[in-house]
C-alpha positions as CSV (number, residue, x, y, z in Angstrom):
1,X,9.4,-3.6,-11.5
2,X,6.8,-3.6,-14.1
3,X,3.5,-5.6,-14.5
4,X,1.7,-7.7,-11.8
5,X,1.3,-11.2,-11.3
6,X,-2.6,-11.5,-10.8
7,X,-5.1,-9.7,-11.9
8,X,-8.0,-8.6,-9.4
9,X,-10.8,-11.5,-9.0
10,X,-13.3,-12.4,-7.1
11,X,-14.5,-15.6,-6.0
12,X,-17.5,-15.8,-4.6
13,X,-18.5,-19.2,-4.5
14,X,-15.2,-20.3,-2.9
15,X,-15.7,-16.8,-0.4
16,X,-12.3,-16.2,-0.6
17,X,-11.2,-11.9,0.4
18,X,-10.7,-10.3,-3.1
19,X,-7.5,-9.5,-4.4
20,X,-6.7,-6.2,-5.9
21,X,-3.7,-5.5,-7.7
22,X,-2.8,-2.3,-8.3
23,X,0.0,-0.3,-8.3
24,X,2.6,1.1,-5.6
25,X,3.0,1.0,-1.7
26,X,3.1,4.6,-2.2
27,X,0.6,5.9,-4.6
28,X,-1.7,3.3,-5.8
29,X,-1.9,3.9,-9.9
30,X,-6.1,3.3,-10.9
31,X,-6.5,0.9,-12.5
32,X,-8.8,0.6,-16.0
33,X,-10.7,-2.3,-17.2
34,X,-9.6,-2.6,-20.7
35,X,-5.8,-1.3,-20.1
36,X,-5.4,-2.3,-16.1
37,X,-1.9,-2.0,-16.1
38,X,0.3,-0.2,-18.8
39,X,0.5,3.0,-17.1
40,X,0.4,6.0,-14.8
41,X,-2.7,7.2,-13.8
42,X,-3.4,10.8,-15.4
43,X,-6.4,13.5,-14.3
44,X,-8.4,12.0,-17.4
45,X,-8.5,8.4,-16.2
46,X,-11.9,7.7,-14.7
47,X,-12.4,6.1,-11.7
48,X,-12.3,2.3,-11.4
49,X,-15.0,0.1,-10.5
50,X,-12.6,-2.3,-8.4
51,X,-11.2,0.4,-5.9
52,X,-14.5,1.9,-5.5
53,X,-15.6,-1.4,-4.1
54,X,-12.4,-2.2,-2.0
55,X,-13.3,1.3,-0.6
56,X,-17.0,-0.1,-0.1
57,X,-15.7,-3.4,1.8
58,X,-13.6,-1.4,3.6
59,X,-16.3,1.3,5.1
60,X,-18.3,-1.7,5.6
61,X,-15.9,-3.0,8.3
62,X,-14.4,-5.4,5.7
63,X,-11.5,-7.0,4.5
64,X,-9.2,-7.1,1.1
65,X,-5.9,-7.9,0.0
66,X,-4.0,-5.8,-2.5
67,X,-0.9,-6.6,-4.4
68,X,1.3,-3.5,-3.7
69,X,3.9,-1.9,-6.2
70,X,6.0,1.3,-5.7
71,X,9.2,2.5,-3.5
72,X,7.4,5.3,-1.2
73,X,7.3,2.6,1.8
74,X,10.9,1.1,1.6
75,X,12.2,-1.4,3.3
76,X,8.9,-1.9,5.2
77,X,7.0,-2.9,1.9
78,X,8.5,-3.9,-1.6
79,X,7.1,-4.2,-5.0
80,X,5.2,-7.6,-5.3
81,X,4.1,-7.9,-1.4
82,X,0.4,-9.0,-0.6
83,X,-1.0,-6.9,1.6
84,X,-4.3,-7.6,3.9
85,X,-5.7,-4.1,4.4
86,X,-8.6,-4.8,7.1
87,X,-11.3,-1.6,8.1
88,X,-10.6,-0.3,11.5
89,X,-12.3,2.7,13.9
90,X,-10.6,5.5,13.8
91,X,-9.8,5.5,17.2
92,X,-8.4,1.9,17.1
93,X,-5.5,3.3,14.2
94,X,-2.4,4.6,16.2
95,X,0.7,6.6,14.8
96,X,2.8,4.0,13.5
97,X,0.4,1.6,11.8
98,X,0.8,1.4,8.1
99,X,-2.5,2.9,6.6
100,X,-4.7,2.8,3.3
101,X,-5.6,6.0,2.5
102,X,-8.0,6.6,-0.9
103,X,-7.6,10.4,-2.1
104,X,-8.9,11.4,-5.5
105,X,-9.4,8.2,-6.7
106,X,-6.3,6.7,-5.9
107,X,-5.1,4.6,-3.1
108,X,-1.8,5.4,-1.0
109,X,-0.6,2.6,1.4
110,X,1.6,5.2,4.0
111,X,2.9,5.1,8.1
112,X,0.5,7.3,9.9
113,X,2.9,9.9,11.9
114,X,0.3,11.3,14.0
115,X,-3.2,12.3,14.6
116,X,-4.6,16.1,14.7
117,X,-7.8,17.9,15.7
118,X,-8.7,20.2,13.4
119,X,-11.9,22.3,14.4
120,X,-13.0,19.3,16.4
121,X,-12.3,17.0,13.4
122,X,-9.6,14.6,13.3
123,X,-7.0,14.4,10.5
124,X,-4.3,11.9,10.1
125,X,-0.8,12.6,8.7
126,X,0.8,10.3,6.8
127,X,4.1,10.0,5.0
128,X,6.0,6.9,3.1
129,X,8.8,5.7,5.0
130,X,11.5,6.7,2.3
131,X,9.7,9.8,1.3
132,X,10.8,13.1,2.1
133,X,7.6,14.5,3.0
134,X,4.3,14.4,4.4
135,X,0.9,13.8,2.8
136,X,-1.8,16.0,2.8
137,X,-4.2,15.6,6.0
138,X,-6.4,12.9,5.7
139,X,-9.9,13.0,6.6
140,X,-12.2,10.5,7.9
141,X,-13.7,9.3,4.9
142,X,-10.4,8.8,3.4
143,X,-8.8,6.7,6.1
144,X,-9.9,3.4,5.0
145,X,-8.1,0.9,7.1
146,X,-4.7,-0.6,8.0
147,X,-2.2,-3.2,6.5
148,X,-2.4,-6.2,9.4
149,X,-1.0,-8.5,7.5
150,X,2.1,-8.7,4.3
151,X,3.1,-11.4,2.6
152,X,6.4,-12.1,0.5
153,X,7.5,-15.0,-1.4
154,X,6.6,-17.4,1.1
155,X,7.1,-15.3,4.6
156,X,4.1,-14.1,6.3
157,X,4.1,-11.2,8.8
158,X,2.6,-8.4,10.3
159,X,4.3,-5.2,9.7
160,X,5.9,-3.3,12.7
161,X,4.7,0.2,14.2
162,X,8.1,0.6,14.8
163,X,10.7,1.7,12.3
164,X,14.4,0.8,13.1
165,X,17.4,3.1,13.0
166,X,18.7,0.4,10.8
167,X,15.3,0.8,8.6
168,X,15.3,4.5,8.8
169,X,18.6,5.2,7.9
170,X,17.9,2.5,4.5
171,X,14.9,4.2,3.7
172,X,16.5,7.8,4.0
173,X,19.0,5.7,1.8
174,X,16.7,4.7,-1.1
175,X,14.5,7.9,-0.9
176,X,17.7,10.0,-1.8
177,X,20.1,7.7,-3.8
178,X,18.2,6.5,-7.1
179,X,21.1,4.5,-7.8
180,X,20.9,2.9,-4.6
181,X,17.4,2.1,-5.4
182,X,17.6,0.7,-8.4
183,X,20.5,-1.9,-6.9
184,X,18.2,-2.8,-3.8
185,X,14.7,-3.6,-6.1
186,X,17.3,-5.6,-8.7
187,X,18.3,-8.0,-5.4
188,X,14.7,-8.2,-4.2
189,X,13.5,-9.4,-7.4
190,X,16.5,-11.8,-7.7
191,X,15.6,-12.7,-3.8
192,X,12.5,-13.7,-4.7
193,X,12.8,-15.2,-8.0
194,X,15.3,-17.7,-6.1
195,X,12.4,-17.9,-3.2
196,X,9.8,-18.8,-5.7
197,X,12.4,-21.7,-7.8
198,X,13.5,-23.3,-4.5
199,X,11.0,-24.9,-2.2
């Protein structure tokens, strides 16, 4: 699941919300201006001017919508969906909601597990659905928002706080088997080619 389908624009004389497209529902890759999507990110890469401002509109109680690639969030998100990633107070974000989290200039898009206070600071702990482990803490400055709205092919929703035992068990699946993997994104993509060739 290489490549993306839009590149980042804005529209401002149609005030349309942005639309970023970067890379994975699990670590979003940086994206540069000249090469914006051949590869990984890497310590040398500087930062980009398009998540800087996503992070901007975010802190400013804003809105955007980022095209999401990766396998840390299986099944909950796959490679391709739109997500709309709006600001919210930190006390309005509960254990459960899927979060936007910018940490050394990269975006991760993860389920927070829980809140802690920390010398009467909170921190947030996060972790991908079908990934074995948790993030580091997140601080208040990095919690930028949360996903309230996913779209795929032509289904809209709003993803669940709660994860399945059906969901769990897949995710503990695809987080383990890379075989498995592999098969599951190879039907998604056929899934939604057939969406996108049948009205």
């Amino acid at each position: 699941m290489s490549g993306f389908s839009k590149l980042w624009r804005w529209l401002a004389a149609k005030s349309r919300t942005p639309i970023f497209s970067a890379d994975s529902t699990g670590i979003l890759r940086r994206l540069l201006p000249s090469m914006p999507y051949a590869q990984p990110c890497t310590p040398e890469v500087r930062e980009d001017p398009k998540l800087a401002l996503a992070a901007e509109l975010l802190r400013s109680l804003g809105t955007v919508t980022m095209r999401a690639w990766g396998t840390s969030m299986l099944p909950a998100l796959w490679p391709g969906d739109l997500l709309t990633i709006q600001s919210a107070l930190h006390d309005e974000v509960v254990p459960g909601d899927i979060v936007l989290v910018m940490r050394e200039n990269r975006f991760f898009v993860h389920r927070l597990i829980e809140k802690r206070k920390v010398r009467d600071r909170c921190r947030w702990i996060t972790r991908g659905d079908a990934m074995p482990q948790y993030d580091p803490p997140a601080t208040e400055l990095e919690l930028l928002g949360r996903v309230t709205g996913v779209r795929r092919g032509k289904r809209a929703f709003v993803p669940s706080r709660r994860v399945s035992l059906y969901n769990s068990a897949l995710a503990w699946t695809l987080c383990r088997w890379e075989r498995a993997r592999g098969l599951a994104l190879r039907m998604h993509a056929v899934r939604m080619k057939a969406c996108a060739t049948h009205p």
